[in-house]
C-alpha positions in Angstrom: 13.8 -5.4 5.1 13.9 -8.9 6.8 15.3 -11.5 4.5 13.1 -14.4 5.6 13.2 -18.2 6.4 11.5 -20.2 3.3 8.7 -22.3 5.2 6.0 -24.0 3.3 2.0 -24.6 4.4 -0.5 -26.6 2.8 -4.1 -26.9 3.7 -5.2 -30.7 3.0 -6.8 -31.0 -0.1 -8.5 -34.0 -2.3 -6.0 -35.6 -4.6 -7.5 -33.2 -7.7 -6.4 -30.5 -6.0 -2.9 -31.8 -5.7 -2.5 -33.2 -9.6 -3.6 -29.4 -10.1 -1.3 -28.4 -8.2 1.5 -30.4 -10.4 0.2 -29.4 -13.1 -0.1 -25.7 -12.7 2.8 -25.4 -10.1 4.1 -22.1 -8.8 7.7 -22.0 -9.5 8.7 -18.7 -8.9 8.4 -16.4 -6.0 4.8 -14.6 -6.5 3.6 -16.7 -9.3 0.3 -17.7 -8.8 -2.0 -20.5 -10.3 -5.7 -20.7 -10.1 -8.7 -20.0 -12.4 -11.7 -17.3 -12.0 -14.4 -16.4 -10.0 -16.6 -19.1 -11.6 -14.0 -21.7 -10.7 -14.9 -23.3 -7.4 -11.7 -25.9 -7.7 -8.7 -25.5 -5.5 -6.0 -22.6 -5.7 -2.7 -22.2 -5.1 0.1 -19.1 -4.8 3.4 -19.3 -3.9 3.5 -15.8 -1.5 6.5 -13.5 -1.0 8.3 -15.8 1.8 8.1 -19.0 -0.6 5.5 -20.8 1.0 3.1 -22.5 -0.7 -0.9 -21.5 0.4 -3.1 -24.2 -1.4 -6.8 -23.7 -0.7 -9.3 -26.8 -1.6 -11.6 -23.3 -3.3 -11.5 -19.9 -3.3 -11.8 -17.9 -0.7 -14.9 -16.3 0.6 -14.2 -15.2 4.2 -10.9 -13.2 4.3 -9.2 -11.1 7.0 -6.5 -8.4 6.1 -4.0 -7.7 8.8 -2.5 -4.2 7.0 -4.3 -1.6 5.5 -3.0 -2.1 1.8 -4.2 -5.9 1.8 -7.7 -4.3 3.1 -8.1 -2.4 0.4 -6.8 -4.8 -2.3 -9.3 -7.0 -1.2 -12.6 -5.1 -0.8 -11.4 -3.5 -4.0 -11.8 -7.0 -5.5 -15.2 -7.7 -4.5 -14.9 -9.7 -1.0 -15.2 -7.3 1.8 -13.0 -8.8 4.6 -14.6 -10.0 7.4 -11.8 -8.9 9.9 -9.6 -6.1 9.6 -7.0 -4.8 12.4 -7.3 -1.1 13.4 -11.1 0.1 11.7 -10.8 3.2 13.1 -7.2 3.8 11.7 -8.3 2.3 8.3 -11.2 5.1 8.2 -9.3 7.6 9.0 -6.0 7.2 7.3 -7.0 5.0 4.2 -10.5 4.6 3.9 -11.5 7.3 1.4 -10.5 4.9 -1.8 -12.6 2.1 -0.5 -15.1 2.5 2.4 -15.4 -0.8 4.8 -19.2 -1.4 5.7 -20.3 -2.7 9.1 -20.1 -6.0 8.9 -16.2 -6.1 9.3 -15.2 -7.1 12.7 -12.2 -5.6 14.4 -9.3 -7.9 15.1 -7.1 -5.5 17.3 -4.1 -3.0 16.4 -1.9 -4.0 13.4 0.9 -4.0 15.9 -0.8 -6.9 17.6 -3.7 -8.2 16.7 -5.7 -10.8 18.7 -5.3 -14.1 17.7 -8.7 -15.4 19.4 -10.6 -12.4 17.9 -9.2 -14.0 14.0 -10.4 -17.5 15.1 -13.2 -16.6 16.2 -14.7 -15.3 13.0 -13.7 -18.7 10.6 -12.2 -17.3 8.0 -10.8 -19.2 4.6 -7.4 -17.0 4.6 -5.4 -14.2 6.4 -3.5 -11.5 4.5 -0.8 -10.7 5.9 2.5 -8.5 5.4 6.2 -9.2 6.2 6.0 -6.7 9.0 3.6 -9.4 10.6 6.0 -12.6 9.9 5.7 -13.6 13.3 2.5 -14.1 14.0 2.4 -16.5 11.2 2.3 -19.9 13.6 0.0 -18.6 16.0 -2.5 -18.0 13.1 -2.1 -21.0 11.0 -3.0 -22.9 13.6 -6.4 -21.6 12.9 -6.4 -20.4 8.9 -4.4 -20.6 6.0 -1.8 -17.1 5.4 -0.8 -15.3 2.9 2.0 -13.1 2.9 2.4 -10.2 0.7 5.2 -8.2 0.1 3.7 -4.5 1.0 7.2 -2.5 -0.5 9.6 -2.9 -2.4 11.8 0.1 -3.3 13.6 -1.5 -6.9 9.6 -1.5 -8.2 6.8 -0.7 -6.1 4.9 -0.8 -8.9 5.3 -3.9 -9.6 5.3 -5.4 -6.1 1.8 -4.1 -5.9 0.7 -5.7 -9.2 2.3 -9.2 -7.8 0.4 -8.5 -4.2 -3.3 -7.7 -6.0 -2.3 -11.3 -8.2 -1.7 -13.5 -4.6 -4.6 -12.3 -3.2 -6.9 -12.2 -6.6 -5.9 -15.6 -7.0 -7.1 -17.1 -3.7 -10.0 -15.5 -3.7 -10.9 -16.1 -7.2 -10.9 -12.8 -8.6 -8.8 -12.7 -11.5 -11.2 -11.3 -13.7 -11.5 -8.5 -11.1 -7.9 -8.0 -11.0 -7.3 -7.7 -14.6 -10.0 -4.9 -14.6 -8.9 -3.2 -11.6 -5.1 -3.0 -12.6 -5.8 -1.7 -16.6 -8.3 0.9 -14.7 -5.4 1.7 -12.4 -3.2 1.9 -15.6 -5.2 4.0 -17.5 -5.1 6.7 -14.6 -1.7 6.6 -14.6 -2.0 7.5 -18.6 -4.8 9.9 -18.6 -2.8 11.7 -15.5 -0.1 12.0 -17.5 -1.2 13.5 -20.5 -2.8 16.1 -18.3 0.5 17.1 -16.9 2.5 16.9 -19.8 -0.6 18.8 -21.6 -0.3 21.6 -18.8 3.2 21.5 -19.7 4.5 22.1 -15.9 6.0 18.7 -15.0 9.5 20.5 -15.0 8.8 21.7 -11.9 10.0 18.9 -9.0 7.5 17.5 -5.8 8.6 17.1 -2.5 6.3 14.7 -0.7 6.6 14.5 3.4 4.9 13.6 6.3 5.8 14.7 9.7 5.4 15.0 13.6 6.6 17.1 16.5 7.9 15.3 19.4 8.3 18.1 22.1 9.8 21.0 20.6 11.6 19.0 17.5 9.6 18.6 14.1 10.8 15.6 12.4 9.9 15.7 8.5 9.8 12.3 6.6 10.0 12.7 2.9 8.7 10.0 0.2 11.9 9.2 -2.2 11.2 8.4 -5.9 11.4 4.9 -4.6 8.5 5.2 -2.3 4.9 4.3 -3.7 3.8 8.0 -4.2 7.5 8.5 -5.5 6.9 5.4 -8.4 3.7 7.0 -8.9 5.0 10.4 -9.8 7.6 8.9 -12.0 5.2 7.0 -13.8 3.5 10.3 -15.0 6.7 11.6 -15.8 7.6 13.9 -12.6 10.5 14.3 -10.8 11.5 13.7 -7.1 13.1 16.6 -5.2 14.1 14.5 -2.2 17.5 12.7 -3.1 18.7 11.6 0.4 18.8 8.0 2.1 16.0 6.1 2.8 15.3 3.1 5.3 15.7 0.4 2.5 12.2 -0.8 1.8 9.5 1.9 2.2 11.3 4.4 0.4 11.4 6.9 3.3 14.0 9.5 4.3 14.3 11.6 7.3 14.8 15.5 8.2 14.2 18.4 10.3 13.6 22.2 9.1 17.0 22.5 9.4 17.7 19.6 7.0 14.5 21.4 4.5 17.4 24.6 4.1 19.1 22.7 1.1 15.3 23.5 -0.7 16.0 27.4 0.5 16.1 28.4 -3.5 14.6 25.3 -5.1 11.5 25.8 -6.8 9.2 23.0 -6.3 5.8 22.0 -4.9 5.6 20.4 -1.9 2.8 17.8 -0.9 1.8 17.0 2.9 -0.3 15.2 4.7 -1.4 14.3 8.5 -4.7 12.3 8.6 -4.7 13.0 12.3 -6.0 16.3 12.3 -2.6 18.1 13.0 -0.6 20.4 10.4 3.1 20.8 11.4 3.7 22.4 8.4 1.5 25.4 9.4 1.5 25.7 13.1 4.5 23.4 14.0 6.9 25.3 11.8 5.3 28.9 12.3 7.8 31.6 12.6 10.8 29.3 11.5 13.1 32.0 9.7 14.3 28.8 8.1 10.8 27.5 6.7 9.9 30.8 6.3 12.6 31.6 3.8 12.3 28.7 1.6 10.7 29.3 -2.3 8.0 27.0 -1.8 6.7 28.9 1.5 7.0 31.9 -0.1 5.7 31.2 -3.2 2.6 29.2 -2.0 3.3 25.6 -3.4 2.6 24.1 -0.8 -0.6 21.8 -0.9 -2.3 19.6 1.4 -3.0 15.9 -0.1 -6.8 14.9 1.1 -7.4 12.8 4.2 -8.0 9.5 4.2 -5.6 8.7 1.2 -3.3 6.3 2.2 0.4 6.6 1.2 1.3 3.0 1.2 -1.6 1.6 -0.5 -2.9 -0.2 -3.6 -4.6 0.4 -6.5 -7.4 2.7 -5.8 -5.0 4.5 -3.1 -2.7 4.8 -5.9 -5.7 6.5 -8.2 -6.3 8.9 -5.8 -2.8 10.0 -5.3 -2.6 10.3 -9.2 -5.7 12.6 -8.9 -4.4 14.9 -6.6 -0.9 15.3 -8.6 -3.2 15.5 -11.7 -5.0 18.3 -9.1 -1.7 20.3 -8.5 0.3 20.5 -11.6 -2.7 20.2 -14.1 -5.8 22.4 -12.8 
């Protein structure tokens, strides 16, 4: 993870908004002041770099430059008005919470187009760390927000302080509140089911993966990952115990490397939104995948496309479903 430059932005406002500002400061990365929906006054956050984003009211026009921070903010009542990569949102994400047609593509996440965001005058861009650099081209145009989108100490709580920033700028606190006890109370009701079922002894291996000529390279979601907080919140435990890349919670392996689960007994969770399953075809007739307890015992499932690994809330929900799905039904 970058460890970035503190920089501060301000959007002029009328002297009110800055004695609010006093008043109600933000003194602590993430701490955010501003009122609810109803209040049409100005709002302020101080986001994850330590910049100060003041708006003179809350924002109505939004565009979300990563998928999380789309669904965060649709989830909250304001569909954005741009989004990056559409097609990648409805296919890899979009199952929690559907875009309509309104939203106007603003290019790939990797580089979206900086006249295409202009163009559609918006009150504020969300944006992750990932993005950091395209921060001065935008604000020449709109006010940005930064979120933090990871954070393997408590990704739990990094989302909750992401849906806040952006809640508060766009005036949906009330929304927030509702949407994070909802989110809450799935994470409770999920695991009573398990611990009811009385199989949550058994460990999860989560992965994604890919073949690159003849290699299959196998990416498995630590504990420290979002779906790996989420199955520790419901009282699960995380068969992967190797490194990870420091912020998404992510390891790395081949069918080789899967050999140290030869005799493990666990269920192991997969998913490739683009159509492909390595974990079928990829890996067919590999004595070493072949030979491994979950392969030959059949606990092996398929997560649902569409739900998206690195998400918020309502991503989050349905991931608790699905492990609600596989150790509970």
């Amino acid at each position: 993870m970058r460890i970035p430059d503190l920089k501060t932005f301000a959007v002029p406002a009328a002297l009110a908004a800055v004695l609010l500002a006093a008043a109600c400061g933000t003194t602590e990365q993430g701490e955010a002041s501003g009122g609810s929906e109803s209040d049409a006054g100005p709002v302020s956050v101080t986001d994850f770099l330590g910049r100060t984003v003041e708006l003179d009211a809350p924002a109505e026009k939004v565009v979300a430059l990563e998928w999380a921070e789309v669904e965060i903010v649709a989830s909250l009542g304001v569909m954005p008005v741009g989004v990056a990569d559409i097609e990648g949102y409805n296919v890899w994400a979009g199952a929690a919470v559907p875009l309509d047609d309104t939203v106007t593509d603003v290019g790939t996440r990797q580089e979206p187009s900086i006249d295409a965001i202009a163009g559609l005058d918006a009150d504020l861009v969300v944006m992750e760390t990932d993005d950091e650099a395209l921060i001065a081209s935008i604000e020449e145009f709109v006010p940005v927000l930064v979120t933090e989108g990871s954070n393997e100490t408590d990704n739990l709580a990094r989302m909750k302080s992401d849906v806040d920033l952006i809640a508060t700028l766009t005036g949906k606190t009330d929304e927030a509140a509702t949407l994070w006890s909802d989110f809450e109370a799935k994470i409770a009701d999920t695991k009573a089911a398990i611990e009811a079922a009385g199989t949550g002894g058994v460990p999860y291996l989560y992965a994604d993966g890919w073949i690159e000529g003849d290699a299959v390279s196998i990416r498995p979601f630590a504990a420290s990952s979002l779906v790996g907080s989420l199955g520790t919140a419901v009282g699960l435990t995380n068969a992967w115990t190797g490194e990870t890349d420091g912020m998404w919670g992510l390891g790395g392996t081949d069918v080789e490397g899967m050999a140290q689960f030869t005799d493990t007994e666990l269920k192991f969770i997969w998913n490739n939104a683009d159509g492909t399953n390595i974990f079928s075809d990829g890996v067919a007739g590999n004595a070493i995948w072949e030979n491994l307890a979950f392969v030959k015992n059949g606990t092996v499932y398929e997560l649902p496309a569409g739900t998206w690994t690195f998400g918020g809330p309502k991503s989050s929900e349905a991931l608790l479903d699905y492990f609600a799905e596989v150790y509970a039904s």
